[in-house]
C-alpha positions, 0 to 999 in steps of 0.5 A: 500500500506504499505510494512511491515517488513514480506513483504520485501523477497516476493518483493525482490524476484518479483523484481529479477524475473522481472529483470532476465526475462527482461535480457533474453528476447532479447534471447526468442524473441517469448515468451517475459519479460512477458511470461516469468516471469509469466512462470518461476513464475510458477515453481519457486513458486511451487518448490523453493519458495512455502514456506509461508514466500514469500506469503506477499511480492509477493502478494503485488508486484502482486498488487500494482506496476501495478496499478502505470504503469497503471496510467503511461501509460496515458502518451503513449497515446493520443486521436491524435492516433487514427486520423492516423488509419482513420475512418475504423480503429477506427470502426474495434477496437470498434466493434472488442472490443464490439464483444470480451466482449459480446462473451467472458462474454456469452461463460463463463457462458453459456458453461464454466460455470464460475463466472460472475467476471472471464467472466468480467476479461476475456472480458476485458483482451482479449478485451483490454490489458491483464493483466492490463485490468484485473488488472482495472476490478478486484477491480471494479467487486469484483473479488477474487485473485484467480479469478484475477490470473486464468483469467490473467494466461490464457489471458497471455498464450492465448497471447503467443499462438498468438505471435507463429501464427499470424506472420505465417498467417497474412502475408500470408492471409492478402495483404498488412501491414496495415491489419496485423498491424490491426489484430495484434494490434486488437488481441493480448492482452498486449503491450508488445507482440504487439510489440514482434509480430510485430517484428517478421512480420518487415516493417510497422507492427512495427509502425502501429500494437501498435497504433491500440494497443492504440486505445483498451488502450485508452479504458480502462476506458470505458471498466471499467465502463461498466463491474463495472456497470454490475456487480452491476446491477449482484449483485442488481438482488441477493439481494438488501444488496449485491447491496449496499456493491458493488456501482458502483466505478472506480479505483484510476489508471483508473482515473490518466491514464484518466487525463494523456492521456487528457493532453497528448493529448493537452501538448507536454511532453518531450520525457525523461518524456514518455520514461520512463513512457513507460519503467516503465510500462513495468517493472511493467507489468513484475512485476505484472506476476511475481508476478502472476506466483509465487502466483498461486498454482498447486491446482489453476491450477489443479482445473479450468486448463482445463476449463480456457484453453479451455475458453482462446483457444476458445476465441483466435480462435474468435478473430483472425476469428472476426477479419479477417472478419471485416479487410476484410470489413471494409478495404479491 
C-alpha cells in the first residue's frame, strides 16, 4: 500500500477524475459519479493519458482506496435492516442472490466460455454490489487485473443499462412501491445507482429500494467465502501444488466491514461518524472506476468486448425476469 515517488501523477490524476465526475453528476442524473468516471476513464486513458508514466499511480488508486470504503461501509449497515423488509423480503434477496451466482458462474463457462475467476467476479458483482463485490472476490479467487477490470467494466455498464429501464417498467408492471423498491434494490448492482434509480421512480422507492440494497451488502462476506472456497476446491481438482499456493483466505476489508456492521448493529454511532463513512465510500467507489476506466486498454476491450457484453446483457435480462417472478410470489 506504499505510494512511491513514480506513483504520485497516476493518483493525482484518479483523484481529479473522481472529483470532476462527482461535480457533474447532479447534471447526468441517469448515468451517475460512477458511470461516469469509469466512462470518461475510458477515453481519457486511451487518448490523453495512455502514456506509461500514469500506469503506477492509477493502478494503485484502482486498488487500494476501495478496499478502505469497503471496510467503511460496515458502518451503513446493520443486521436491524433487514427486520423492516419482513420475512418475504429477506427470502426474495437470498434466493434472488443464490439464483444470480449459480446462473451467472454456469452461463460463463458453459456458453461464454470464460475463466472460472471472471464467472466468480461476475456472480458476485451482479449478485451483490458491483464493483466492490468484485473488488472482495478478486484477491480471494486469484483473479488477474485484467480479469478484475473486464468483469467490473461490464457489471458497471450492465448497471447503467438498468438505471435507463427499470424506472420505465417497474412502475408500470409492478402495483404498488414496495415491489419496485424490491426489484430495484434486488437488481441493480452498486449503491450508488440504487439510489440514482430510485430517484428517478420518487415516493417510497427512495427509502425502501437501498435497504433491500443492504440486505445483498450485508452479504458480502458470505458471498466471499463461498466463491474463495470454490475456487480452491477449482484449483485442488488441477493439481494438488496449485491447491496449496491458493488456501482458502478472506480479505483484510471483508473482515473490518464484518466487525463494523456487528457493532453497528448493537452501538448507536453518531450520525457525523456514518455520514461520512457513507460519503467516503462513495468517493472511493468513484475512485476505484476511475481508476478502472483509465487502466483498461482498447486491446482489453477489443479482445473479450463482445463476449463480456453479451455475458453482462444476458445476465441483466435474468435478473430483472428472476426477479419479477419471485416479487410476484413471494409478495404479491
Amino acid at each position: 500500500m506504499r505510494i512511491k515517488k513514480n506513483m504520485v501523477a497516476g493518483i493525482l490524476l484518479t483523484l481529479v477524475l473522481a472529483v470532476v465526475a462527482k461535480l457533474l453528476a447532479p447534471f447526468l442524473p441517469k448515468l451517475g459519479a460512477e458511470a461516469l468516471a469509469m466512462l470518461a476513464g475510458i477515453v481519457l486513458g486511451n487518448t490523453v493519458f495512455a502514456n506509461q508514466r500514469w500506469g503506477a499511480g492509477v493502478k494503485w488508486a484502482e486498488k487500494y482506496p476501495i478496499e478502505i470504503g469497503i471496510a467503511l461501509l460496515g458502518l451503513n449497515v446493520t443486521l436491524q435492516n433487514m427486520e423492516s423488509l419482513g420475512w418475504s423480503g429477506v427470502i426474495f434477496i437470498l434466493l434472488q442472490m443464490t439464483l444470480t451466482i449459480l446462473f451467472v458462474m454456469w452461463i460463463g463457462g458453459r456458453v461464454f466460455k470464460v475463466s472460472s475467476q471472471s464467472a466468480m467476479m461476475m456472480g458476485a458483482g451482479n449478485a451483490v454490489c458491483g464493483s466492490s463485490a468484485i473488488a472482495s472476490v478478486a484477491p480471494a479467487v486469484g483473479a488477474t487485473d485484467d480479469q478484475r477490470r473486464t468483469t467490473v467494466a461490464t457489471v458497471s455498464l450492465a448497471g447503467v443499462v438498468l438505471l435507463f429501464v427499470l424506472p420505465v417498467i417497474g412502475p408500470a408492471i409492478l402495483p404498488n412501491n414496495m415491489m419496485v423498491s424490491a426489484l430495484i434494490g434486488g437488481t441493480v448492482q452498486s449503491v450508488g445507482q440504487v439510489s440514482g434509480t430510485a430517484s428517478l421512480v420518487g415516493g417510497s422507492v427512495v427509502t425502501f429500494a437501498p435497504i433491500f440494497k443492504m440486505l445483498r451488502v450485508i452479504m458480502l462476506s458470505v458471498v466471499v467465502i463461498f466463491m474463495a472456497k470454490h475456487a480452491s476446491k477449482l484449483s485442488a481438482q488441477t493439481t494438488t501444488a496449485s491447491a496449496t499456493k491458493n488456501k482458502f483466505s478472506i480479505p483484510w476489508f471483508v473482515i473490518v466491514f464484518i466487525i463494523f456492521m456487528l457493532f453497528n448493529s448493537f452501538v448507536t454511532l453518531p450520525h457525523v461518524l456514518t455520514n461520512s463513512a457513507q460519503e467516503i465510500t462513495s468517493f472511493f467507489g468513484v475512485v476505484n472506476l476511475a481508476g478502472i476506466g483509465l487502466n483498461l486498454k482498447w486491446s482489453t476491450i477489443k479482445s473479450s468486448g463482445a463476449k463480456f457484453m453479451g455475458y453482462g446483457l444476458v445476465t441483466i435480462i435474468f435478473q430483472v425476469v428472476v426477479a419479477l417472478a419471485l416479487i410476484y410470489v413471494l409478495m404479491g
